[in-house]
Structures are given as C-alpha cells and as structure tokens.
C-alpha positions in Angstrom: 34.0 49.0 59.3 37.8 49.1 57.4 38.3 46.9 55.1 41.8 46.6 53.9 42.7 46.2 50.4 45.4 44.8 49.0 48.6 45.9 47.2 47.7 45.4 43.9 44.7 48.2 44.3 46.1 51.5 44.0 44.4 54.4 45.9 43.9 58.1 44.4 45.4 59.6 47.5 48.2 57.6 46.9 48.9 58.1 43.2 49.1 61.9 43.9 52.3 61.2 45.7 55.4 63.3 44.3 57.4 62.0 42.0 59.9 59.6 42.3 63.1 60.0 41.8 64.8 57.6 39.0 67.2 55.0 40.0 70.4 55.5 38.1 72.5 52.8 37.2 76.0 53.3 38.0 78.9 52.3 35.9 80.3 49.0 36.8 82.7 48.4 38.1 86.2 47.0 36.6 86.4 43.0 37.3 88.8 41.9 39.2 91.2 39.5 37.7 90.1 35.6 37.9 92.9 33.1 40.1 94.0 30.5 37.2 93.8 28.1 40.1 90.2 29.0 40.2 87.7 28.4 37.2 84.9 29.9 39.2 83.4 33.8 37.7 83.8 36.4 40.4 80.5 37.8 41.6 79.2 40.6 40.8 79.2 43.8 42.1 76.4 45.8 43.4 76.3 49.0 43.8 74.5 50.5 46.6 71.5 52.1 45.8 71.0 56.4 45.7 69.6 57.5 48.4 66.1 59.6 47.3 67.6 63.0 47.5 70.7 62.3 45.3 70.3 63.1 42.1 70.2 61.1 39.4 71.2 60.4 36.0 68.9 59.9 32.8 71.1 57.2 31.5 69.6 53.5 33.1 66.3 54.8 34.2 64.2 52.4 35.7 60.9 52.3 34.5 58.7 54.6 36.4 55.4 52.6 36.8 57.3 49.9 38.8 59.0 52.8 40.8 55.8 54.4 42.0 54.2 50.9 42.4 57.1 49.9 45.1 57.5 53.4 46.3 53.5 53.0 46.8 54.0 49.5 48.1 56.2 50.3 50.3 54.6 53.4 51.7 51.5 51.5 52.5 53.5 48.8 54.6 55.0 51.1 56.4 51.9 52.7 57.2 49.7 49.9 58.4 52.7 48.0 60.4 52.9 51.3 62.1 49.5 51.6 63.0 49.2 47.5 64.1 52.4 48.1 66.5 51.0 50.7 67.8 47.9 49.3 68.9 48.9 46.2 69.8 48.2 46.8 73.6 44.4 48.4 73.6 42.3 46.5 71.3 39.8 49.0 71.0 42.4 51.2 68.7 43.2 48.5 66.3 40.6 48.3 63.5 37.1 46.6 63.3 37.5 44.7 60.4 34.5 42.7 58.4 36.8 41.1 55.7 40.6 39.5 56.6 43.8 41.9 55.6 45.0 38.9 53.8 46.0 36.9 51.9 48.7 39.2 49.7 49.5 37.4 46.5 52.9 36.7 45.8 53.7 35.2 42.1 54.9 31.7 41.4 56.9 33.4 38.2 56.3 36.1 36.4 53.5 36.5 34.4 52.0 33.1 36.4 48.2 32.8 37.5 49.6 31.1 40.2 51.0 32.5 43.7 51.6 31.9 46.7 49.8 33.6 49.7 51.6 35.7 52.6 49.8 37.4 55.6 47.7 34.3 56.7 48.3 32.0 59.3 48.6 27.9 56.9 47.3 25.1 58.8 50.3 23.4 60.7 50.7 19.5 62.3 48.4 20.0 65.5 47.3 23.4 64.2 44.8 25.3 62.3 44.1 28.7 62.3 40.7 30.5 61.3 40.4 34.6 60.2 39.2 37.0 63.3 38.2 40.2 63.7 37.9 42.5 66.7 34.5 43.0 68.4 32.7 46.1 68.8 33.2 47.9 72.3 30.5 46.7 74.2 30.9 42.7 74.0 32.2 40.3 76.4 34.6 38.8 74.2 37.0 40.1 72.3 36.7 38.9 68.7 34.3 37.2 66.1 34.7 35.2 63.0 35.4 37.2 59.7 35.4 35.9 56.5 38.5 36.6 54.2 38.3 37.4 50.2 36.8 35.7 47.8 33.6 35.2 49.9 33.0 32.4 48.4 33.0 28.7 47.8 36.8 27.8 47.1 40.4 26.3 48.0 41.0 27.4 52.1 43.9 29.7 52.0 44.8 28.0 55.7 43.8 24.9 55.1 46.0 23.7 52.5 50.0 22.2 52.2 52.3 25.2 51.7 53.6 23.4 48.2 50.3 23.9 46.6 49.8 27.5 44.6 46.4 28.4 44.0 45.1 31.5 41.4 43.5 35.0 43.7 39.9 33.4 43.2 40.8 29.9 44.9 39.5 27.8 42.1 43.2 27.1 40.7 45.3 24.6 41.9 49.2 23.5 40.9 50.9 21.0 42.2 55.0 21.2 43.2 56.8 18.3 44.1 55.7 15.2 45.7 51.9 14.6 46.8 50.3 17.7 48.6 46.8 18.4 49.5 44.0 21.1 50.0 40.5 20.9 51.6 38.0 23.4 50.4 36.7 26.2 52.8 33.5 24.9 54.4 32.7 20.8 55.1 29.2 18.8 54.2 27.4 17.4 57.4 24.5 16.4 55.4 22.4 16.1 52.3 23.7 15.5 48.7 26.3 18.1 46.9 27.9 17.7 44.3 31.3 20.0 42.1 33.4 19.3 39.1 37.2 19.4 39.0 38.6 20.0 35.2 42.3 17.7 35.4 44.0 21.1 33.5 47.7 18.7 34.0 47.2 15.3 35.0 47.3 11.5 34.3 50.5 11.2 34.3 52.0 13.7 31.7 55.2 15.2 31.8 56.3 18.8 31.6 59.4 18.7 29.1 61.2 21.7 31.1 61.0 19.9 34.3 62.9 16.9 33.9 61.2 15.0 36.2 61.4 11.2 36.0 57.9 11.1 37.1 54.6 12.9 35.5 51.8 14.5 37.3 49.3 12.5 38.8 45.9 14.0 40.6 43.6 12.2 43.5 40.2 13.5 44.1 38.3 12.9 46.8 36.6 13.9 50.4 38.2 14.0 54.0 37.6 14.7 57.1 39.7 17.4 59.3 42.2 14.7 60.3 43.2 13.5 57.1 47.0 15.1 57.0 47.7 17.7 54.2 51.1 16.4 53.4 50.0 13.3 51.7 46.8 12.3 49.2 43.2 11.8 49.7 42.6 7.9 50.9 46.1 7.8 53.2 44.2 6.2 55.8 40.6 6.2 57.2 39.7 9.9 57.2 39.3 10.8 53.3 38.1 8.7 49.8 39.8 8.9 47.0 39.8 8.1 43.2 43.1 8.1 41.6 43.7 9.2 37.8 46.4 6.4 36.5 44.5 3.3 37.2 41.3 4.6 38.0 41.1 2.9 41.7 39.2 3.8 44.5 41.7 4.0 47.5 41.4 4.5 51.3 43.8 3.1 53.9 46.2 3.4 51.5 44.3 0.4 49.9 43.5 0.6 46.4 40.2 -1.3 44.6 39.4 -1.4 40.8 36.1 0.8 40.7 35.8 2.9 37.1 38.5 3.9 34.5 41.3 6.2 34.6 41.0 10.0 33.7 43.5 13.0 32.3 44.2 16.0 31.0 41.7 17.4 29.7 38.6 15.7 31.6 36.1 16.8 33.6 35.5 14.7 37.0 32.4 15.1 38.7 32.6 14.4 43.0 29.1 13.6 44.4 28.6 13.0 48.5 25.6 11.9 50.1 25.1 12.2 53.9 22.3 11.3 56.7 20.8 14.2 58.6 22.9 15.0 61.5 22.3 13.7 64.6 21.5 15.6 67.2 22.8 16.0 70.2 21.3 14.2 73.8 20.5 17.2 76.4 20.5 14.1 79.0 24.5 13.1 78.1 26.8 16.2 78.4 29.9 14.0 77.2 27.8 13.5 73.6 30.2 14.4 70.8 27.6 16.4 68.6 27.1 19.1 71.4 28.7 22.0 69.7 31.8 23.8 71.7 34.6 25.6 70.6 38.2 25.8 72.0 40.4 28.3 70.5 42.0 31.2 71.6 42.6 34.5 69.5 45.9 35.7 68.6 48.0 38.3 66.4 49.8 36.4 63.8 51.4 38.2 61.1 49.8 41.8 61.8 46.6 39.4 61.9 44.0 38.7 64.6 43.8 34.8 64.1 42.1 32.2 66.3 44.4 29.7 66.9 42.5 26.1 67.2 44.2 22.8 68.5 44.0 20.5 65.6 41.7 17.0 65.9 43.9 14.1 66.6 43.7 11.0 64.9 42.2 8.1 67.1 44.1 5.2 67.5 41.4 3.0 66.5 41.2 4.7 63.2 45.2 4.2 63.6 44.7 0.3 64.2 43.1 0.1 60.7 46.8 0.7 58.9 47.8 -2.6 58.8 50.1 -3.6 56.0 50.9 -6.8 56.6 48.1 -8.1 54.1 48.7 -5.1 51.6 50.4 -5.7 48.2 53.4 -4.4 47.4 53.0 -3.9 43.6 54.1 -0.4 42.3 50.8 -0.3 40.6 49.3 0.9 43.8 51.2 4.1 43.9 52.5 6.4 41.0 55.8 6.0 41.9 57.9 3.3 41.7 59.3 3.1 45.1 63.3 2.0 45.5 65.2 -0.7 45.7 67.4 -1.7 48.4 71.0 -2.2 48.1 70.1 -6.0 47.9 67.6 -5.8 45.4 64.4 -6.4 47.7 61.6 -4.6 48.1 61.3 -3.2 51.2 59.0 -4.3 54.2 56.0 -2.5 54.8 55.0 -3.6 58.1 52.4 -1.3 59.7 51.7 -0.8 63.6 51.8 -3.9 65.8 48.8 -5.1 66.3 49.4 -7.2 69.7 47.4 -5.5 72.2 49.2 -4.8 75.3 48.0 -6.3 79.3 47.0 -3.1 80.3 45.3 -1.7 77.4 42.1 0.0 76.7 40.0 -1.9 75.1 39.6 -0.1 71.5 36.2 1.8 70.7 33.6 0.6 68.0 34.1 3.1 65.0 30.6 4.4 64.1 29.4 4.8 60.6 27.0 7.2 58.6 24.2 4.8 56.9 23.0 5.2 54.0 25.6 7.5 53.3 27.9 7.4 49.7 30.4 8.6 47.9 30.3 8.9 44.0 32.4 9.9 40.9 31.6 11.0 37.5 34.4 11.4 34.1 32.5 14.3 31.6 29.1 13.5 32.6 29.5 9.1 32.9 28.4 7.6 36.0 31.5 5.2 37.6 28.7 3.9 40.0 29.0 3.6 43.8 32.5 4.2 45.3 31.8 4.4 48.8 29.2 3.8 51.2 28.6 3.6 54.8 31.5 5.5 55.3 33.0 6.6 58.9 30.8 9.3 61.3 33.2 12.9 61.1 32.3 13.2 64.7 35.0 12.3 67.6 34.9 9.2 69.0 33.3 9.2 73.0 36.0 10.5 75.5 36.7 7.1 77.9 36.8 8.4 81.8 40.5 8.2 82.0 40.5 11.0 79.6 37.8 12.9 80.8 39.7 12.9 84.3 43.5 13.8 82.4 41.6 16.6 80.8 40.2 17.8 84.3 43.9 17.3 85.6 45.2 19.5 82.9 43.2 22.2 83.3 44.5 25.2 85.7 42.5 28.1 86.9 42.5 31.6 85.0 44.8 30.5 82.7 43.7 29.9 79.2 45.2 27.3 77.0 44.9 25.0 74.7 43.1 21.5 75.3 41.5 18.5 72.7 38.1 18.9 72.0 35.7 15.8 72.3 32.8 17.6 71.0 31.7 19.6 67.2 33.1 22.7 67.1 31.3 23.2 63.8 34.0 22.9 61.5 33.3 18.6 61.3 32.3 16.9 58.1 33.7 15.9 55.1 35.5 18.5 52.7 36.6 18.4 49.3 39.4 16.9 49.1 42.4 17.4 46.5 46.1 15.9 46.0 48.2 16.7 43.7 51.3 15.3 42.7 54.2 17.1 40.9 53.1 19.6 38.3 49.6 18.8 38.3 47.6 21.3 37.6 43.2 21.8 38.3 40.2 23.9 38.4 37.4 23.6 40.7 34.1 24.4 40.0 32.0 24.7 42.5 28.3 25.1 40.3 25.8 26.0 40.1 26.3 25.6 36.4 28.6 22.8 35.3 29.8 21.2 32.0 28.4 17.8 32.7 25.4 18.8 35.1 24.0 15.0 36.5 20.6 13.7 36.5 18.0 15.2 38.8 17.8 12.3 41.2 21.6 11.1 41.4 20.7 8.1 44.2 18.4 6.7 41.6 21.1 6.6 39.0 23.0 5.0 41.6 20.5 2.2 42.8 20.2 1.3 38.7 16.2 1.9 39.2 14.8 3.8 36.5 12.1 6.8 37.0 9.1 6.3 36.6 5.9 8.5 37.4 2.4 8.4 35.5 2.0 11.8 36.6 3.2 13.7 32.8 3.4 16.9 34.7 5.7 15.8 37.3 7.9 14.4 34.8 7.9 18.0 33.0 9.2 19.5 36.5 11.4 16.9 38.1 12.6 17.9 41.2 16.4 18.1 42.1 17.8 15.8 45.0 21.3 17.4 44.9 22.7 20.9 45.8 25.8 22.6 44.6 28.8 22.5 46.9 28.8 27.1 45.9 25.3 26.7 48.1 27.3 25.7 51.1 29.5 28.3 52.2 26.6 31.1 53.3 25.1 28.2 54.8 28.3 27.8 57.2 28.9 31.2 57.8 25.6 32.0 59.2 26.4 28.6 61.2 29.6 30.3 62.5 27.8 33.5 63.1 25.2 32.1 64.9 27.6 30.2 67.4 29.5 33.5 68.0 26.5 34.9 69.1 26.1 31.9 71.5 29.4 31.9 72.6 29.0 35.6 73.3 25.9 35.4 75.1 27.9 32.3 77.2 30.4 34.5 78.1 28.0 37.4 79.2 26.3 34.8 81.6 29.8 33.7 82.9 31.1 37.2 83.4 27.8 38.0 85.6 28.2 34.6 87.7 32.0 35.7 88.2 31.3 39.4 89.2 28.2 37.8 91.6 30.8 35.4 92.6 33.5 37.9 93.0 31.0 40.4 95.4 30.0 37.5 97.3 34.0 36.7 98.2 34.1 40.6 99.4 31.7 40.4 101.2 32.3 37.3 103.5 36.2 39.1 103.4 34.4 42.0 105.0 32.6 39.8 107.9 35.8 38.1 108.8 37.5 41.5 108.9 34.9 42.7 111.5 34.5 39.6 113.8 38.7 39.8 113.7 38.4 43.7 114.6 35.8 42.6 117.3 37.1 40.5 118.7 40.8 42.2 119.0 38.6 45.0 120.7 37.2 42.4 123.5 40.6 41.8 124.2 42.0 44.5 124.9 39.1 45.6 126.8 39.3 42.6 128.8 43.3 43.5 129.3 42.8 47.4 130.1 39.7 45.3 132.9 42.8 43.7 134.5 45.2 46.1 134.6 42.7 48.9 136.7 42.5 46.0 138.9 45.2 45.5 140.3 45.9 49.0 140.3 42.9 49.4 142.7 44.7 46.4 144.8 47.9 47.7 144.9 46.8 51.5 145.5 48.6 52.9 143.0 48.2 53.3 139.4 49.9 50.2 137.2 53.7 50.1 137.4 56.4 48.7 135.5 56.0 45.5 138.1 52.2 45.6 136.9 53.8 44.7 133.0 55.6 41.5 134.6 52.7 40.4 136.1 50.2 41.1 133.3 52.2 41.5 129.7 50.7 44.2 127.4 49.4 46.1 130.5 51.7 49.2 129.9 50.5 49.3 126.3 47.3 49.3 127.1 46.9 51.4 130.2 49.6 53.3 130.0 52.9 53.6 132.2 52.7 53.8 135.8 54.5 56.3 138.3 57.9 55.0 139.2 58.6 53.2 142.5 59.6 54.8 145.7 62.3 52.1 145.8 63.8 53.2 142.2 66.2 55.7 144.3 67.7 54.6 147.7 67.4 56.9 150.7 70.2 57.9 153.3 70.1 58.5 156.4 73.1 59.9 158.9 72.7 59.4 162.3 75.6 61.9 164.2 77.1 61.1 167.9 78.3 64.0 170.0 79.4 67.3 168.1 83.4 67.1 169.3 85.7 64.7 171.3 84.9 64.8 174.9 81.2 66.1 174.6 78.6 64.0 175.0 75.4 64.2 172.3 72.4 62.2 171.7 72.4 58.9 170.8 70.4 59.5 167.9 69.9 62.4 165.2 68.9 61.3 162.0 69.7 63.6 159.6 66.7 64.6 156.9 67.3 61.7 154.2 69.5 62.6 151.2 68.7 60.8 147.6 71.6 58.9 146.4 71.8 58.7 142.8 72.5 55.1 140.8 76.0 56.2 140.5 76.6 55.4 144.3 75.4 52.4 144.2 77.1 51.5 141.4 80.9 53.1 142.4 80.0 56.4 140.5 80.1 59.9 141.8 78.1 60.5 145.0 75.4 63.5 145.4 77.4 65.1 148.2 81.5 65.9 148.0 84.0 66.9 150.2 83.2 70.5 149.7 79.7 70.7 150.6 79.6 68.2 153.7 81.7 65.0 154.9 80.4 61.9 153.8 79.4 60.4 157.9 81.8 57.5 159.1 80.1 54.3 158.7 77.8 54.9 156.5 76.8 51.7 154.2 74.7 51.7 151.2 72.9 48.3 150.3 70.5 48.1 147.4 68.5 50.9 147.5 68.4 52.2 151.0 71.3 53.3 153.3 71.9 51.1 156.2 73.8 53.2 158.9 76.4 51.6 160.9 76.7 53.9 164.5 80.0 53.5 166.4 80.4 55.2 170.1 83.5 56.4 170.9 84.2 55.0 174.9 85.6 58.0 177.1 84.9 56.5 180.2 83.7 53.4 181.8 80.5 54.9 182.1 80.2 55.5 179.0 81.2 52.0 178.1 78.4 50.3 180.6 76.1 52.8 179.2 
C-alpha cells in the first residue's frame, strides 16, 4: 500500500539533496524614460533567472529554506507526474493506494488558515466525483472506493462551491463573495444526530478592509444531493435552512418567523431526526431504495476518480417554486436587491404553472413521517423547524422513461445514464452557506459546548420526563448520536457495496465467458455443416462429370465444361479433340500429261496447323512439295476438289 504525502512533509531522503545554489539578484536595469503623453509607470523588468550551474553572487541571496523547499517541491512533482504518465496504459503499474493523493493545500494569503484545494476533482453542475483507488490484481473490476485525508467527519473537499476555502482539517469554512455552499462528507438516512457550528464572522458584520456594501451573513441547515452548491440552504425543496439576520426558517426560497437571530460569536446547534429506512421490495425491481451504482472510473488530475452523473431535480419538486404568491420585501433576503431604471421592483414570476394537453400527469412527492428538523443558539432550544419533510429517495421512473433509458443504452459501450435507484450516497447532509466574508467552525462531537438534553424529541414535544424508577433517572439513556459517529458508519457502507458490486461483476464476467463459448461453439457447427455440405457438392459434381465421360468414351473434355460448369475444376482437363487440328488429304491424277493414273490416291493425311486456316503460314512450302491443285480447306478438315484433265473422248465419257 503507498500512501502519498503531501508537499508540506519533507522526506529524509529528500533533505540530503545537494545544495542549492543561491539565486542572485541581478542589477536592474536602467528605466527607460516615461512618454509625457503617457502618465502610466513602465513595467518592470525581470531578469531571467540563473540557470543552476551558473554561479552566483552573495549579494541578494534568497533565503535558503524556501530554496530547498521549492527545489524539493519541485523535485517531487516531477517525480510522481513521471511515474503517473508513464503508467497510464497498464493499471497494474500505477500504485495501490488506500488514502487519496490529494487534496494539496494552496493558501488563501499568506500566513492564512485558509486554502484552497488542488488535485481533486470539485463537484460540477451534473457532476460529482468521489476518490478511487486501483484494485489489487486478481479482481474483476478495476477500482474501489478510498477515503482521502482527514478520515474523518468534515467539509467534502468535492462536494463544495469552489468560492468557499476551508482549513487542512475540514472544519473551517470562509465565505468569498456572494452565497456559496458546502455539504459535509457523508449524509443521515436515519436516526437522530446532531453538530454545532460556531458563527466565527457572521450576522451581518462587516470587514473594514473589504469595502463591501454588504456584511456577512451565514445559513445553516440540511440538503439533500440536489440542492445546488451555488446558492444557500432552503433555495427550493431539497435543503432547510435557518438564516442569521432575521432568524427565519426558509425553504422554497420562503421564509417563516421560527426563533431569533444569531452572530458572531454564537454557537448554533443543528439536530435531524429521521424514520428507519425503508427497505427495498424484492417483488418490484423499479423500487427506488434498491441500491445500484452508475459511475465510471477515470484519471482526473494524476487522480483515479469515479466520475458519477449528478441527481436531477424533479420537475414536481420544480413545480413547488412558484413566486407568484411570494413577497417581495427585502427583508426576505440579505441583500437589497435593485431597482429598475423606473423605480419598480422587479417581477418575480416563477415557472408557469399551466399544465400542457399532453403532459404527464405530475407524481405525488412522498414524505418521511415523523421526521424533524431542529435548531439550537448556545445550548436554547428554537423548537420545531421542520417536520415531515420530503423522502431523499428518487421519485418512481414513469414507463416512458424506463423505455428512453432502454433506448439510450448501446451495447459494450459504457456511459453515463440517470440513476432511479440509492446509490448509497442519498440522505440529508449538513448543509452550509455562506455569504461574503463569513467565516465558521464545525464541530462535529462528540464533545460540544452546549451538549443538549438526553432525549431531544421530548424537549421537542414540551412533555417533561418522568420515571419513578430513581436509578433510571441516575443513567438516562441518550436518544441522539454525533454526526463524527457517522462517517465509519458510511464507509463500511461503501465498502460493503464494493464488495457487492465486485462479486456482481464476477458473476457477469462468468455468464459472458459461458456466453462467449457457447457463440464459438454454434460458430464451429455452422462451419462444419457449410464444409459438409460444400464436400457433397462437389462429390455430386465430380458423380456427373465420370458420367458422361463413360457416355461419351472419352475422358471429360473441354465440351464436357459447357455442358456441366465446374467439371474441369473438379475432374480435371480432358484430352483435346480430334477435330482441334484439321486433316488433309491430296488425292493425285496421273503422274504427267498424256499418261493415264488412278483415279484415286490419297495421299497419307498431313496436319495443317491454325495458321492455314486462318491465312497464316502453311506446314508444307514450295521447297519441300507443291501444295496439290484444288485443294480446299474448310473448318477443320480439307475437302479436296479433283479435276480430270480430258485427252480424249474416251476419257471424257469415262
């Protein structure tokens, strides 16, 4: 197992380096002379800086600790992007890590608690990403969820607005400008739990070297994973808030009078109490509790990440933001919002509510009952905020989306799709805004500065205790938890589902090798019923061509491939034809003029070549023998022509 650790640690082998050379400051150089047209100072110069083998001069010697810290820094960069490009390609190099590379810490200012985080992959709109690490050789799939420093109860280094700096342990918060949020690192699904937040900046105080026209305001509450990051808790229908300037309770964007306003300085106490969670129906596979994940692992910043495909909001929960009935007072917000060039306020008109012809009908919302949501200021109960608030599971997939989803999907490729079911990150979160410079520290128990009563319900309900049992009073039991109880609780949830998911995957990749044999081995029969049957053919062909061979007499010819096409492939060429060449034959008369011969004397036949036939040159020439008066050649065989010469009238009746 390598852990990484960060920059700030410095290693032994490392501090052994060589020395460093200083970093000479060179003389500046001479200022160019200013335009008079131009009241703007010319920038300055910079020289270059010395390479590490030039030498350098004792006089502006930068200080040596920072030198060997960046050479160090530097060094170790170098090193471990090296070592991540390189094994980019075969996951089995690239290291088995327990605990996330990141986050490095990058200060706000110097000498500041606060910083901002580098090497981890922030929640985005649509988004969220979640630390992984790869598996050991030997398991189907290729990563597992890692946990990422502190291991403990705190701010999510992902899951919070960019603006928002936070201290290395996560319990630090500070505000920049406008109202940004951050959920906490692992959500409530039931029980009671309760933290403090101390309001460090808040209420609406202003910093004097800011100069902001408005102060720093804080909202404190608990959302669900589809409450945005970008704005504060009680937006709409997915978080609860309580605000510090009026003390209001707000969600929808709807503020209520509920307890008194809070500030710098104070101490508020957040108390959640949930139902059991239901479980899911083994008869109805389109229940949303069944637990699935979707989410695919990538390398993001050097980093293996999985990369999730953020909850949507619903558009009945959307349906629910209807301003038309909201007041516009500027009480409702901390700041005042502007005026248009007319002097009116401006409309708030939220979405239409006119349903259209075609429309779905809109699903019921369901509820948690019995659940609540309370808030305490240094250790005073504000009573009941909340109750009966929404279910943090998705609302039932209709069939239309079902089948769009089954459209979607392609084979062998993996990407992202919604998820209707719990991939075990559902419930409700801590949930903090901050506006401006505000500034807070979380503490997450189990010991608090206002620790509440035993039973916190029964504070709620106004009933008193009351037990004649002296003994039981002596040892009262505690009906609430501390939110710091929480997070090994969800890691060993995570855990466990890996080892689900992994043992999933095992089955699937022994159906698909099963599967893949099977689809070889029916390739294999069609092969050999093709190879058969090509066999029966040709034996059938070769049958037919020794036929008519045996009709004809002679073995297959080049006739025999007219008559039955693929013969001479099969069977082989035949002999050629007697009637390829032609044949001539001279019949002579009488040996001289006067003398009488026979009337017939065929000469032995002479083969004529294509060439007479075809004009060419002949086989016989004027120097071996006379080519015989009369003689006609037709197609292939020479047709003599036989002329008598009359000497006498005998001859001529003869």
């Amino acid at each position: 197992m390598n852990v990484e650790s960060s920059p700030d640690s410095y290693e032994p082998s490392l501090l052994n380096t060589p020395t460093v050379p200083s970093i000479s400051t060179p003389p500046a150089a001479p200022q160019p002379t200013q335009n008079r047209k131009r009241k703007r100072a010319a920038p300055p110069t910079t020289a270059p800086s010395p390479a590490p083998s030039d030498p350098g001069s004792n006089s502006g010697t930068a200080n040596p600790a920072e030198c060997v810290f960046y050479y160090i820094f530097i060094v170790r960069k170098m090193t471990e992007n090296s070592r991540l490009l390189s094994s980019r390609v075969d996951l089995s190099s690239r290291p088995q890590l327990s605990i996330s590379r990141g986050p490095i810490f990058v200060p706000v200012a110097d000498g500041s608690d606060y910083h901002k985080t580098d090497l981890i992959g922030v929640n985005r709109v649509g988004y969220r990403y979640v630390p992984a690490g790869i598996n050991p050789t030997g398991h189907t799939l290729p990563c597992r969820t890692i946990e990422s420093n502190p291991t403990a109860y705190r701010v999510s280094w992902e899951d919070r607005s960019s603006f928002i700096t936070a201290t290395k342990d996560g319990l630090g918060l500070l505000g920049g400008t406008g109202f940004r949020s951050a959920r906490c690192n692992a959500p409530m699904v039931e029980g009671n739990w309760y933290m403090e937040v101390k309001i460090l900046h808040g209420g609406g105080e202003h910093h004097a070297e800011t100069g902001r026209r408005e102060g720093s305001h804080v909202r404190l509450g608990w959302g669900r994973r589809e409450a945005p990051l970008n704005g504060p808790v009680g937006l709409d229908g997915y978080s609860y808030g309580y605000r510090d300037k009026t003390g209001d309770k707000v969600t929808l964007s709807r503020p209520k009078p509920y307890g008194r306003g809070y500030g710098t300085g104070d101490v508020i106490g957040m108390y959640i109490s949930l139902p059991p969670r239901r479980e899911a129906s083994k008869k109805d596979p389109n229940d949303p509790a069944h637990l699935k994940r979707e989410r695919i692992p990538i390398d993001l910043k050097g980093q293996e990440v999985f990369e999730i495909l953020e909850y949507p909001q619903s558009k009945e929960m959307t349906s629910l933001m209807d301003y038309s009935g909201k007041s516009t007072s500027s009480a409702s917000v901390p700041s005042a919002p502007k005026k248009t060039a007319s002097g009116k306020m401006p409309e708030r008109n939220g979405p239409s509510t006119a349903s259209k012809p075609n429309a779905p009908p809109l699903r019921p919302l369901p509820t948690l009952p019995g659940s609540r949501i309370a808030f305490f200021i240094n250790g005073e109960c504000q009573g009941v905020a909340f109750q009966d608030i929404y279910d943090y599971l998705q609302l039932r997939q209709s069939e239309t989306q079902r089948k769009k989803e089954k459209k979607r999907t392609r084979e062998g490729v993996k990407e992202h799709r919604e998820n209707p079911f719990n991939d075990g990150w559902l419930g409700y979160y801590p949930f903090i805004s901050l506006f401006n410079d505000a500034c807070v520290r979380i503490n997450p128990g189990p010991d608090f500065d206002f620790p509440p009563p035993d039973d916190i319900d029964v504070l709620l309900d106004g009933t008193p205790m009351s037990s004649s049992d002296p003994e039981e009073d002596s040892k009262p039991k505690r009906n609430w938890r501390s939110v710091c109880e929480r997070y090994p609780e969800f890691m060993a949830e995570q855990w466990a589902l890996d080892e689900v998911e992994e043992e999933e995957a095992r089955k699937e990749a022994v159906r698909a090798e099963a599967t893949e044999k099977a689809e070889a081995a029916r390739k294999a029969e069609r092969n050999k019923k093709r190879q058969q049957a090509e066999a029966r053919k040709r034996a059938k062909l070769a049958a037919a061509a020794e036929q008519q061979a045996i009709l004809r007499g002679t073995p297959g010819s080049v006739d025999d491939e007219r008559l039955t096409p693929g013969l001479s492939a099969l069977a082989g060429l035949g002999q050629p034809s007697p009637l390829r060449h032609g044949t001539t034959f001279d019949y002579e008369g009488h040996g001289g003029e006067g003398s009488v011969g026979t009337p017939y004397s065929p000469a032995p036949p002479t083969p004529a070549s294509n060439g007479d036939l075809q004009g060419g040159p002949s086989g016989y020439n004027s120097e071996t023998e006379a080519e015989p008066v009369g003689a006609r050649t037709f197609s292939h065989i020479e047709v003599p022509s036989v002329f008598y010469r009359p000497h006498s009238p005998a001859d001529m009746q003869s």
